[in-house]
Structure formats: C-alpha cells, structure tokens
N, C-alpha and C positions, 0 to 999 in steps of 0.2 A: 667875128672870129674870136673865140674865148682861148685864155693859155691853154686849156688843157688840147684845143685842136692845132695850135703852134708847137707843141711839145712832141703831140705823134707825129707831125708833120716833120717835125727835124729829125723824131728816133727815122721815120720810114727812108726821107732825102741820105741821110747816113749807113743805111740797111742795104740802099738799093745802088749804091757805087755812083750813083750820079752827081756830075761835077760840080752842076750850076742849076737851080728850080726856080722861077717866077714865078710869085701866084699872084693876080689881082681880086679883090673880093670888094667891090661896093668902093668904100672911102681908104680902106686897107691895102697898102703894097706891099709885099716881103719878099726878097730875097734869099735866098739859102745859097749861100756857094762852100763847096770841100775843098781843099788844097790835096797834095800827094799824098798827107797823111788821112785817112779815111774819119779819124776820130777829130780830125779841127772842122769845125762846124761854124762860121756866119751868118749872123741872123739880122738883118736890117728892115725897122719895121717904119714908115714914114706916113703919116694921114696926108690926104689930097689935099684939104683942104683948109690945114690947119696952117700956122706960120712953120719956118723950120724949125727943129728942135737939136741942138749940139749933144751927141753921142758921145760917152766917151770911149774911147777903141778899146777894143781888146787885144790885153798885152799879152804876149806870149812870154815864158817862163824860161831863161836859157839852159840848156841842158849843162850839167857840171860833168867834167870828163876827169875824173877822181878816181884812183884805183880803188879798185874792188876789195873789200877789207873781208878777213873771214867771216867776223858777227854779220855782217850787212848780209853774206853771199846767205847764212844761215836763215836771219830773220827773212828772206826773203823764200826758202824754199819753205818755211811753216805757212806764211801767208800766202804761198798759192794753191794752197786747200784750200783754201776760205774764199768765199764768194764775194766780191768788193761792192756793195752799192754806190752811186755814181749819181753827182747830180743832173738831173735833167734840166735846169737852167740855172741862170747868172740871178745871184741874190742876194737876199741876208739869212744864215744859218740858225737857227731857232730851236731848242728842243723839248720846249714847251708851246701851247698850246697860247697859253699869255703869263705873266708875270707870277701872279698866285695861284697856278695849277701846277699838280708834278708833270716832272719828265716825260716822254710818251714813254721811250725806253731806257733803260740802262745794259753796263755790260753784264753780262749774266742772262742777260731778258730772253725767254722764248718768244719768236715771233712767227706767223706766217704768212702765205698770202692775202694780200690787201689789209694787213694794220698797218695803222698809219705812223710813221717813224718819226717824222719829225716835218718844220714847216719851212719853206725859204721865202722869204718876203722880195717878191720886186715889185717895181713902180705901183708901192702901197697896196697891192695883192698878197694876201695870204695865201699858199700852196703848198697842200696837204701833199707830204714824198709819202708815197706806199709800197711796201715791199713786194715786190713780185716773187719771194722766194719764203721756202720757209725754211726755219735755223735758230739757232742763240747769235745773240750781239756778243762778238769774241773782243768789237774793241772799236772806240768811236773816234775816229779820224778829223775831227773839225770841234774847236771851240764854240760853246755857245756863243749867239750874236754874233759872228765872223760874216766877213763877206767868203760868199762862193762861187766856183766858175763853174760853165758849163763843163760837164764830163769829170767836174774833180770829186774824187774819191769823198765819201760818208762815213760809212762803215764797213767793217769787215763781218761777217757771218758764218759761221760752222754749221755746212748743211745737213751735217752727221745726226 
C-alpha cells in the first residue's frame, strides 16, 4: 500500500462519518479512528513483522479562548472567500522541488487543477500536494522546511 492509497483512504474514513476503520493488507496494519470532531483523523501504521517502532503522538494544539478583537473578526471575514488548501498528511513542508530549483508557486501565482504546489516529506517520501482547485495563491500559510500536520492549513487561494 503506497501513500498515495493511505491519503484517500483517510480523505474517504473522514468523508464517510465513520468512527473507527481496520484495514489489514499483507504485512501492513492501519488504523483510522475519528474522535467527536470529524476533522481529527489517527493514523497508525505498524509492519508484522518487523521489530516495534516508537511513534511519536500526535499533539493536539489547545484552543486560546481570547476575546475576539476587531482586526482578527475582519481578517477573518476576507479569508472566508478564499479557499484554504489543507495538508493531507504529517511531514516536512517544502516549496521547492530541491534546493537549486525555484519555488513551484508564489503569492500572485495562478494555479489550477492538478499543479503541483509544493512537496511535504515523510519518512524520507517525497509527496507532490496538488491543487484540487483552481485560483491565485492570495497567501502562503507555512514556512519553508516547517514541519506539518495533518489537516493544517497551506494556502489560501482566490477562486475568482
């Protein structure tokens, strides 16, 4: 089982309201479980037959309960015109290609579907993010080389 079939697999188990999904494949076990919020997604992948391997958890982010300020309540009614892309898994944020290539995008960039945006690196996998939408990059949410979570925001996109 390749990333790219773990990645639809988590968009579909998150799509379909289901709680908890086992899949056994050959040497391959994974787990998917959702909690109350539909968007927190678990992914545990463990070989048969390999020694164990230490995980590191995934941390949840505490929510800040901060009064609402004007600019905040403002910049947030611009930014829900804009279409957020979202990573589809835990990695390192990349937006080149390799060190001595340019950027894929910048902000300004027209893009549409299927170019490829940028790469996140897990366990030594490169994985090409592609746009499902098409738009201008209004504004790029993640430093290069950052680590990323699943489901955290990339960019924002003007689908006008």
């Amino acid at each position: 089982m390749d990333i790219k079939e773990i990645q639809n697999l988590i968009k579909f188990v998150a799509k379909s309201g289901a709680n908890e999904v086992k899949v056994e494949m050959g040497d391959v076990k994974i787990t998917i479980k959702t909690g109350k919020n539909p968007k927190q997604t678990i992914v545990q992948s463990l070989p048969m037959q390999a020694p164990a391997v230490l995980q590191s958890p995934v941390v949840e982010q505490p929510t800040q309960s901060t009064p609402v300020k004007e600019d905040t309540s403002k910049s947030e009614e611009e930014n829900s015109k804009y279409i957020t892309i979202k990573s589809p898994i835990i990695g390192t944020f990349y937006r080149k290609p390799s060190p001595d290539k340019p950027m894929f995008v910048e902000v300004g960039s027209s893009i549409s579907e299927g170019d490829v945006l940028c790469v996140i690196e897990a366990m030594k996998l490169f994985n090409e993010i592609e746009s499902e939408v098409t738009g201008k990059i209004v504004k790029i949410l993640v430093e290069d080389a950052s680590p990323v979570e699943f489901d955290q925001p990339l960019f924002l996109v003007d689908p006008s």
